[in-house]
N, C-alpha and C positions, 0 to 999 in steps of 0.2 A: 361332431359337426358343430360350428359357430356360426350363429347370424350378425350378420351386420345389416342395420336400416340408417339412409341416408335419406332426411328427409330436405329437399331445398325450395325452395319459391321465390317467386321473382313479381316487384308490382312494378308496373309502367303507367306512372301517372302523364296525364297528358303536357304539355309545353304550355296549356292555359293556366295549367292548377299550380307552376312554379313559377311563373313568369314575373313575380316582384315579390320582395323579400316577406310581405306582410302574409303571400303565399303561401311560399316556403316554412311560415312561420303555423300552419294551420296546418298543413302537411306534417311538421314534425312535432305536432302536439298531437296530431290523427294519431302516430304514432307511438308515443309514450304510451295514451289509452289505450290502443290495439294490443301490445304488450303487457299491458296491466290485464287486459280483459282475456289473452288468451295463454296468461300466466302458468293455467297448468298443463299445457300442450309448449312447454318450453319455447315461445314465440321470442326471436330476438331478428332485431329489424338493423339494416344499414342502408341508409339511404344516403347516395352520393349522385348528382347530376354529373350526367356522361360526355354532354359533348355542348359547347356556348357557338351562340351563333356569332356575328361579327358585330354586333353591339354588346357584344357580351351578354345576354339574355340565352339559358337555359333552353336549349333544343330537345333532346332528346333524354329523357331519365330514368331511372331504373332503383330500384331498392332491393336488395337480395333481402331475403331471410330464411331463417333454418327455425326449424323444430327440435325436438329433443331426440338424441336419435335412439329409441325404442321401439317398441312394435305398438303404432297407433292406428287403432283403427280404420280402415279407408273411407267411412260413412263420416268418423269426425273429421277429417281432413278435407273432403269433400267440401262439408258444410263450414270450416274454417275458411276454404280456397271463396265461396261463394261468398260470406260472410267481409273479410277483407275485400273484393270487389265494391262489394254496394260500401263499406265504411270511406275508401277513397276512390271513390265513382270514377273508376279507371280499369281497367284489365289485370287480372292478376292471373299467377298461375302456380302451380305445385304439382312437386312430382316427389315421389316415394319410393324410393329403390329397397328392393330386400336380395342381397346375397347370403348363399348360404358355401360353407365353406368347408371342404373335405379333403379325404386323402383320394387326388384323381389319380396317380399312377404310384405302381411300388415297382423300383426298380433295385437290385441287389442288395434287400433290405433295407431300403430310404424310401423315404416319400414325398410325394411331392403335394403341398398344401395349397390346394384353392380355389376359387371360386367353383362349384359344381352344377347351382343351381342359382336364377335370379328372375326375380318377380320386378315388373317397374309398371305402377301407376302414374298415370298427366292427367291433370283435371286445367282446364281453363274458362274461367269467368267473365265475363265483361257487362261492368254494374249491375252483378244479380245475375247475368243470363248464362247458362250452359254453353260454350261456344265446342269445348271435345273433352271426352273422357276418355281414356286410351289406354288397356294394359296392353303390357309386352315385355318380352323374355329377355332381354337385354336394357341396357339404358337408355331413356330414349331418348330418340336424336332431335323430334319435333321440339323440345325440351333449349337443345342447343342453338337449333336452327331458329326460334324465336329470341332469344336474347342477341344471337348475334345482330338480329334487325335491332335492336333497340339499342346497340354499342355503337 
C-alpha cells in the first residue's frame, strides 16, 4: 500500500486589503514572512488577483498555497490554517487529503492499482475564528465550491 497526502489552501483576502499597490505591497511582504515562519511545514504561497473591476481595481483575490505533501499532523494544520487567518485578517482555508493506494481488483493475474482508501480534512478560519472543520471520505467538495466563489 502507498499514501499519498495532498495538502492545499487557499486565503481570500478582502478587495480592501489589495485595492492600491502600497497594499498589495503589505500583502506580499505578509507573505514572504508567513513563508519564512512556516518554513518547516513546507509553506509556499501564490498569490495572484482574480478578477479587476472596471477601473481596473482588484475585486476578488485569492492565493493558493500548498504544504509539503507528508503526513502532517491535523492539530498543526489546524493551528497553521488559524494562524494564517489572523496574519492576513481575511478568511483562509485548508484542506488535507490522504489516499491510500492498493491492489482493488485481480483479474487474470493483473491488478489493478488505486485509490482504496481516503481521508479528507477542511478546516476554515476567518481572522482567528473557527468558521467549519469537516472530515470526509472523499475530497471535499465544500473545498471547491468555496474557491469557485472567489474565482
Amino acid at each position: 500500500m502507498e499514501h499519498e497526502y495532498t495538502i492545499n489552501g487557499r486565503i481570500f483576502p478582502e478587495a480592501t486589503q489589495v485595492a492600491t499597490p502600497e497594499k498589495l505591497q503589505q500583502i506580499a511582504s505578509k507573505i514572504s514572512w508567513a513563508e519564512q515562519d512556516f518554513e518547516d511545514l513546507g509553506l509556499k504561497i501564490n498569490f495572484t488577483p482574480c478578477d479587476l473591476g472596471e477601473n481596473g481595481e482588484p475585486q476578488k483575490n485569492m492565493a493558493m498555497f500548498s504544504m509539503k505533501s507528508a503526513d502532517i499532523d491535523g492539530d498543526q494544520l489546524e493551528q497553521a490554517c488559524l494562524n494564517l487567518s489572523v496574519i492576513f485578517g481575511c478568511t483562509t482555508m485548508l484542506c488535507k487529503d490522504h489516499e491510500v493506494y492498493g491492489v482493488a481488483n485481480v483479474l487474470n493475474g493483473g491488478s489493478d492499482y488505486e485509490v482504496v482508501d481516503e481521508d479528507c480534512d477542511l478546516w476554515i478560519y476567518k481572522m482567528g475564528a473557527k468558521v467549519l472543520h469537516e472530515h470526509t471520505k472523499y475530497w471535499n467538495e465544500k473545498f471547491t465550491e468555496m474557491e469557485r466563489k472567489f474565482l
